[in-house]
C-alpha positions as CSV (number, residue, x, y, z in Angstrom):
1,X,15.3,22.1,-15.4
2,X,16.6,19.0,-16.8
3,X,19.5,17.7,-14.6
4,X,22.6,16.0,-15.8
5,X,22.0,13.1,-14.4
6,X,18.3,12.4,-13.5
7,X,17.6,10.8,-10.4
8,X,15.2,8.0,-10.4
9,X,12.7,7.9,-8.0
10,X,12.2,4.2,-6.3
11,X,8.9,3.0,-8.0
12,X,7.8,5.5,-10.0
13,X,6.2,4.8,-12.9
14,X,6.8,6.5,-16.5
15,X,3.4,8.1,-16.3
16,X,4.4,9.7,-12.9
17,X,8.1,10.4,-14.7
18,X,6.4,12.5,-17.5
19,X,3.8,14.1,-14.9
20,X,6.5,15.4,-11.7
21,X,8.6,16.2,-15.3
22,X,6.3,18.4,-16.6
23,X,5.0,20.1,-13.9
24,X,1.5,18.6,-14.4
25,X,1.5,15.9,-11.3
26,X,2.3,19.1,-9.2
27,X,0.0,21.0,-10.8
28,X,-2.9,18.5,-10.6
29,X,-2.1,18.3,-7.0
30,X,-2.3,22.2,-6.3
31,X,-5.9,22.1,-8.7
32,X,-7.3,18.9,-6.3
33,X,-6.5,21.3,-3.1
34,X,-7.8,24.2,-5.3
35,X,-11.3,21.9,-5.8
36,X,-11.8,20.7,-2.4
37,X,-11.3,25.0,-1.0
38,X,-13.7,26.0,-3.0
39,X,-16.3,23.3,-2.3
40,X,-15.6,23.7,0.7
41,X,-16.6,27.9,1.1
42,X,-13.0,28.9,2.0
43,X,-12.3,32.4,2.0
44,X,-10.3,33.2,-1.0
45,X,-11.1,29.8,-2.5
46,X,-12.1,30.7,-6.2
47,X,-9.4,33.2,-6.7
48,X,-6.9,30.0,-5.3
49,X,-9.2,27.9,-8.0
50,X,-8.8,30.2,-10.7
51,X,-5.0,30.7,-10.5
52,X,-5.0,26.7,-9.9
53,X,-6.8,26.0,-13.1
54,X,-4.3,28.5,-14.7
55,X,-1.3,27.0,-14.6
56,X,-2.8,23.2,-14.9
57,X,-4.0,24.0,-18.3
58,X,-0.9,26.8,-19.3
59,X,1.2,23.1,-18.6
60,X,-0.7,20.9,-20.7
61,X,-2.3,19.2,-17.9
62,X,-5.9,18.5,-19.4
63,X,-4.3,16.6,-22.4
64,X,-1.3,15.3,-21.4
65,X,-2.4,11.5,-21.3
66,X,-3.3,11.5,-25.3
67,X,0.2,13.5,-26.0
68,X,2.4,11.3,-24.0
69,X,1.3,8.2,-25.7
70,X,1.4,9.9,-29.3
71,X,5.1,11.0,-28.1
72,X,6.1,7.6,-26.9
73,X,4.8,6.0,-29.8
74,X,7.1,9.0,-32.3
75,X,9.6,7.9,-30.1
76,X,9.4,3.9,-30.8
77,X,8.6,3.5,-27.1
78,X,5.1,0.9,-26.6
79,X,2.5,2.6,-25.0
80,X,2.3,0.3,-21.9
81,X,5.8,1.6,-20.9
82,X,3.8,4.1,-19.2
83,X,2.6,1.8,-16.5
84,X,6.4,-0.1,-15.7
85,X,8.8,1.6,-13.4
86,X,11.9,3.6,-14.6
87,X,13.8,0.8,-13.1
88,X,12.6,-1.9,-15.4
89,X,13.3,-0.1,-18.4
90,X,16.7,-0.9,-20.4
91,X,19.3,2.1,-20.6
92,X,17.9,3.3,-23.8
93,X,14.5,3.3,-23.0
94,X,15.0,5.7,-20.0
95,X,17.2,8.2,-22.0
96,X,14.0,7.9,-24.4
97,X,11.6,8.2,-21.5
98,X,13.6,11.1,-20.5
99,X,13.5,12.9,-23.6
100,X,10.0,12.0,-24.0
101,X,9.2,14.4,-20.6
102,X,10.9,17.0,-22.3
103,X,9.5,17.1,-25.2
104,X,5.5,17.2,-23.4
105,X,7.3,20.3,-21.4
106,X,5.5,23.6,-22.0
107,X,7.3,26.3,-19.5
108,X,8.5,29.5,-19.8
109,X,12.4,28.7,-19.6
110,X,14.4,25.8,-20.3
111,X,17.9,24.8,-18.3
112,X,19.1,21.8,-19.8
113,X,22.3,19.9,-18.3
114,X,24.1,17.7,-21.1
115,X,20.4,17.0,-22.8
116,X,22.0,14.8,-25.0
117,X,23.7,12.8,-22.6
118,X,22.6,8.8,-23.5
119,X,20.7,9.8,-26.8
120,X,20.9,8.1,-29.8
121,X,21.4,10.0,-33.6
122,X,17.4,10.0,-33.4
123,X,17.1,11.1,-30.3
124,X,19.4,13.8,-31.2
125,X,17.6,15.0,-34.4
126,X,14.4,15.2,-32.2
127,X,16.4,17.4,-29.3
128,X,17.4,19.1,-31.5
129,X,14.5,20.0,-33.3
130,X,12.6,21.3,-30.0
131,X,15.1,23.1,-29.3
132,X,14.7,25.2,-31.9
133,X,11.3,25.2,-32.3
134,X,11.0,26.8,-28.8
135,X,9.8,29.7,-28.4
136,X,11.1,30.2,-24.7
137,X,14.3,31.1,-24.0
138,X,16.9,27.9,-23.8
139,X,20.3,27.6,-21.7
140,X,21.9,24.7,-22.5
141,X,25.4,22.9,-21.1
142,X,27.1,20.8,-23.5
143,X,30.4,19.4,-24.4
144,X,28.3,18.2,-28.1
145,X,30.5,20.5,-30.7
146,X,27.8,19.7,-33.2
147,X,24.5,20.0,-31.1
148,X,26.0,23.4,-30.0
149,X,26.5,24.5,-33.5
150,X,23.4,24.0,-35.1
151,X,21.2,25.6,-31.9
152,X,22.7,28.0,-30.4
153,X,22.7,31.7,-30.6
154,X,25.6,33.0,-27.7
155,X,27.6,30.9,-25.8
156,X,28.5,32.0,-22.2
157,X,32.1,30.9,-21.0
158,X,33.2,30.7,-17.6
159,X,36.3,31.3,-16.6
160,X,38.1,29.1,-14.8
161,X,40.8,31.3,-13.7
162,X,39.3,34.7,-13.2
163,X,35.9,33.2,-12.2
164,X,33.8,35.4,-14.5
165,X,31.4,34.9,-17.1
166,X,31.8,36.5,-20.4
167,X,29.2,36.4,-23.1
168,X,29.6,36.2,-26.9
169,X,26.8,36.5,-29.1
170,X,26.1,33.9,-32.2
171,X,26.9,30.1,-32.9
172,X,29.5,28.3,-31.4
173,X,32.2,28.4,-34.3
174,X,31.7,32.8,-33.7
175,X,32.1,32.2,-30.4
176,X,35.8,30.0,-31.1
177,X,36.5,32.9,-33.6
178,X,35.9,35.6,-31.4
179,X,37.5,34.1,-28.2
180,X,40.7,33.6,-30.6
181,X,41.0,37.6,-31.5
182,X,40.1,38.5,-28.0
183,X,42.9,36.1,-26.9
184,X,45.1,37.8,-29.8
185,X,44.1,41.4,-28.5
186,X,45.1,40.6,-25.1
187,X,48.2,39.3,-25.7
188,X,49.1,42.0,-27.7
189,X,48.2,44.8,-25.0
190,X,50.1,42.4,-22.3
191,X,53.3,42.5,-25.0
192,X,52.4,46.7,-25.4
193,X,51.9,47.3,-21.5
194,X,55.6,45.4,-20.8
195,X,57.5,46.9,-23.3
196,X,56.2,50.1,-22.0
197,X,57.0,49.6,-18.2
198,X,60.5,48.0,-18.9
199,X,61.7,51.1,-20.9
200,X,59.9,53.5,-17.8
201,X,61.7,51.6,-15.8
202,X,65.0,51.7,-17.6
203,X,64.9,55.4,-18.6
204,X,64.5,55.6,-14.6
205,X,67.0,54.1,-13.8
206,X,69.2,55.2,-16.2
207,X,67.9,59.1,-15.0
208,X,69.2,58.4,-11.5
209,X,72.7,57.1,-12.7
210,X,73.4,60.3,-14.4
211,X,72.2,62.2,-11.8
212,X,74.3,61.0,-9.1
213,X,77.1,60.7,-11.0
214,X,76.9,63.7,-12.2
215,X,76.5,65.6,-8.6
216,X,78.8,63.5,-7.6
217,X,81.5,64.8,-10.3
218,X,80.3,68.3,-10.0
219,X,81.2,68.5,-6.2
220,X,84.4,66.8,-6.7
221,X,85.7,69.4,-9.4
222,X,88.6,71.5,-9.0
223,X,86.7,73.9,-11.6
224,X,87.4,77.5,-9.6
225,X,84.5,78.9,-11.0
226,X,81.9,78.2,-8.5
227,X,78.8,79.2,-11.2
228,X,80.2,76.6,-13.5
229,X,80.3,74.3,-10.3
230,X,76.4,75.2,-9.7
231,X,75.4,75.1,-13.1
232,X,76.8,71.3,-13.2
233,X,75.0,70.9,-10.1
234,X,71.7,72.4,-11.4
235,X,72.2,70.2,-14.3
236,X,72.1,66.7,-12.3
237,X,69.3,67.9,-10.3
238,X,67.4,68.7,-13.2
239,X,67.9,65.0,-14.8
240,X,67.0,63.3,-11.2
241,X,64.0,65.5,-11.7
242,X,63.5,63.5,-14.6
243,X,64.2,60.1,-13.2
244,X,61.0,61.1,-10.7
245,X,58.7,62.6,-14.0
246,X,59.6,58.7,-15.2
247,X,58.6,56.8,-11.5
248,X,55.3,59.2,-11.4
249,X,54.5,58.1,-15.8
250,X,55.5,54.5,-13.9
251,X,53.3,54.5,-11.5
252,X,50.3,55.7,-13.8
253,X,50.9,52.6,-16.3
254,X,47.6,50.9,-16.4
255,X,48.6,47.5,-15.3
256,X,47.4,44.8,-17.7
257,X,47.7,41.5,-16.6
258,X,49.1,38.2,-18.5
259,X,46.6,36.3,-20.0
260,X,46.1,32.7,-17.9
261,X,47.6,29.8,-19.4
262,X,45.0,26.9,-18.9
263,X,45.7,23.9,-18.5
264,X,45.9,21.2,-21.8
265,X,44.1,18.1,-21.6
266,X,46.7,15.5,-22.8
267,X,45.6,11.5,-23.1
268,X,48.4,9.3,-23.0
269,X,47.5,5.4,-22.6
270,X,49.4,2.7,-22.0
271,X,50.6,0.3,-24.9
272,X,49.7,-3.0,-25.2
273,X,51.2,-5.7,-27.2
274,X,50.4,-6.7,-30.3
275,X,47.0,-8.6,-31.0
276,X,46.3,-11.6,-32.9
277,X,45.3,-10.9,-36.4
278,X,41.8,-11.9,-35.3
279,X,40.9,-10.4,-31.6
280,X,37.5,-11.0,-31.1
281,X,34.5,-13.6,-33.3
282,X,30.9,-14.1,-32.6
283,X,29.6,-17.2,-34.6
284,X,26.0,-17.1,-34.6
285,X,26.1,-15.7,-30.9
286,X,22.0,-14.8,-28.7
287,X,22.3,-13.1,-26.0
288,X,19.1,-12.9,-23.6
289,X,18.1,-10.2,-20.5
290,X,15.4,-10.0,-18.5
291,X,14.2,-13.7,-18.6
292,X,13.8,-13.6,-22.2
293,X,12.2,-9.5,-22.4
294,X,15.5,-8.7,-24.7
295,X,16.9,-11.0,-27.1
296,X,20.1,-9.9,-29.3
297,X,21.3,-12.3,-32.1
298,X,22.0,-14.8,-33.6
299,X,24.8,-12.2,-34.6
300,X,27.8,-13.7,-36.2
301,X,31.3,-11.1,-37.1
302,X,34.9,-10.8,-36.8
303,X,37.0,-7.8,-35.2
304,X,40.2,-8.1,-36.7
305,X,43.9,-6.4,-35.3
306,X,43.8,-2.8,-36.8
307,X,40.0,-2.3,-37.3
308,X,38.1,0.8,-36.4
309,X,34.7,-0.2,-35.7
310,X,31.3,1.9,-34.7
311,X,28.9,0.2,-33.1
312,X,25.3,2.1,-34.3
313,X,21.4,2.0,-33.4
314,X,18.6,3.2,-31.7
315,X,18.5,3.2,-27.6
316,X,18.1,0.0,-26.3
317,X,19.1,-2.1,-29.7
318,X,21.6,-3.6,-27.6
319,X,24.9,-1.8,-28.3
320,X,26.1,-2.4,-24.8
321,X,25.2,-5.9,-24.4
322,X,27.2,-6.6,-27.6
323,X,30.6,-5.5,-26.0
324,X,29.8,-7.0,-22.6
325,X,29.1,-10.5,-25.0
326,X,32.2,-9.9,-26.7
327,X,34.0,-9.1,-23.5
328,X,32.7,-12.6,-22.3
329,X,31.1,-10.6,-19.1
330,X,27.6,-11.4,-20.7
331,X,27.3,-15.0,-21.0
332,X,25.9,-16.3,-24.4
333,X,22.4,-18.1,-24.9
């Protein structure tokens, strides 16, 4: 299970990281106690062993050590990350670390919370990749449009409204085709369902009207024939008979209820005045963290009023040391 957002763990190292990631730490812990029970005679101690051994080895647990370093190394992380804590280690380098534990992963099912939360285009490619090179089955939660596209095969929507979960099977742009016409249909048997209640309920009412009118009329004639007075009589009662065949075909309607209106998510900010032609400069700027361990620059450019600008790079090329220099909260070597 990869969560959201990871929770570091005060002082442990990336070797441990990768290890309690894995399952192999665990595992290795469980073989140890495994060890000791069967040295020791206990009863039941080499089945214990045997199931032990098992699921150290079905994790990867007897050559973990050489893959990690391999992976960290594919990965552009040094090798002697493995001995620093997580919290040394720059933004970037965690979300690699991170990715690093998932990639040494070898279980039978993957949950993955926003995997590509903090990754870089690289990092993505690689995610990517492993995910669908799996061979166990993957459920992934993702706002990433793209990542979605190119690795899944259903996509499992909640709703919000009705609290269910409805499936559709194959990529994501099937699934935004399919929840489209399944929309359309259901508006449509909404429209169908109304139309047919409203004229049930105005052939009803209409039904009643002439009936009571029309025994109404039929009492009130001065017609001295009382058959013709019965037969007008017989006639009324027969159409409020009617108006009650319509309340019964009513009351059988399959109700079909009217598809939720979610909410829109509209962005409105607030407007701000108009720049300088030049808004921000770095001449020849260095920035340094960590007594000296990170050194950005010299960089020298110009953001100008009306540009559009990326910032691009691996994890931990120093993307967000850049804005905090040019937001003068990072002050300048």
């Amino acid at each position: 299970y990869l969560p959201q957002e990871p929770a570091a763990r005060p002082g442990e190292t990336v070797a441990a990281l990768l290890a309690r990631r894995t399952g192999v730490g665990e595992a290795s812990r469980a073989l140890d106690a495994a060890t000791d029970d069967l040295a020791g005679g206990s009863p039941g101690a080499t089945d214990r062993y045997g199931a032990a051994l098992d699921r150290w080895m079905a994790l990867g647990g007897a050559d973990l050590d050489a893959r990690a370093e391999a992976v960290l190394d594919d990965l552009g992380l040094p090798g002697q990350l493995l001995d620093r804590p997580m919290a040394e280690l720059s933004g970037g380098q965690a979300a690699r670390a991170q990715l690093a534990a998932l990639l040494l992963a070898r279980f039978d099912v993957f949950l993955l919370d926003e995997p590509t939360n903090d990754l870089d285009l690289d990092g993505l490619d690689r995610l990517e990749r492993f995910v669908l090179g799996l061979e166990a089955p993957v459920m992934v939660v993702s706002h990433d449009r793209a990542f979605l596209e190119r690795t899944v095969t259903a996509v499992a929507e909640i709703d919000a409204h009705l609290h269910t979960l409805t499936r559709y099977e194959g990529g994501w742009q099937s699934y935004l085709d399919e929840r489209a016409r399944a929309r359309m249909h259901a508006e449509t048997d909404y429209q169908v369902y109304v139309e047919r209640r409203d004229a049930l309920r105005e052939r009803a009412r209409t039904q009643r009207q002439w009936s009571t009118r029309g025994v109404r009329t039929a009492k009130r004639s001065d017609e001295p024939d009382k058959f013709v007075r019965r037969w007008a009589i017989a006639g009324s009662e027969h159409t409020a008979a009617k108006a009650r065949a319509s309340d019964r075909a009513l009351a059988r309607l399959d109700q079909v209820d009217k598809p939720f209106e979610g909410w829109d998510l509209r962005l409105r900010f607030a407007d701000a005045g108009r720049a300088g032609d030049v808004v921000a400069r770095l001449d020849h700027a260095v920035v340094e963290r960590g007594d000296g361990a990170f050194i950005l620059g010299p960089v020298s450019f110009e953001l100008r009023w009306g540009d559009r600008l990326a910032v691009v790079g691996r994890n931990g090329s120093g993307k967000t040391t850049l804005l905090g220099a040019l937001l003068g909260r990072m002050p300048l070597t």
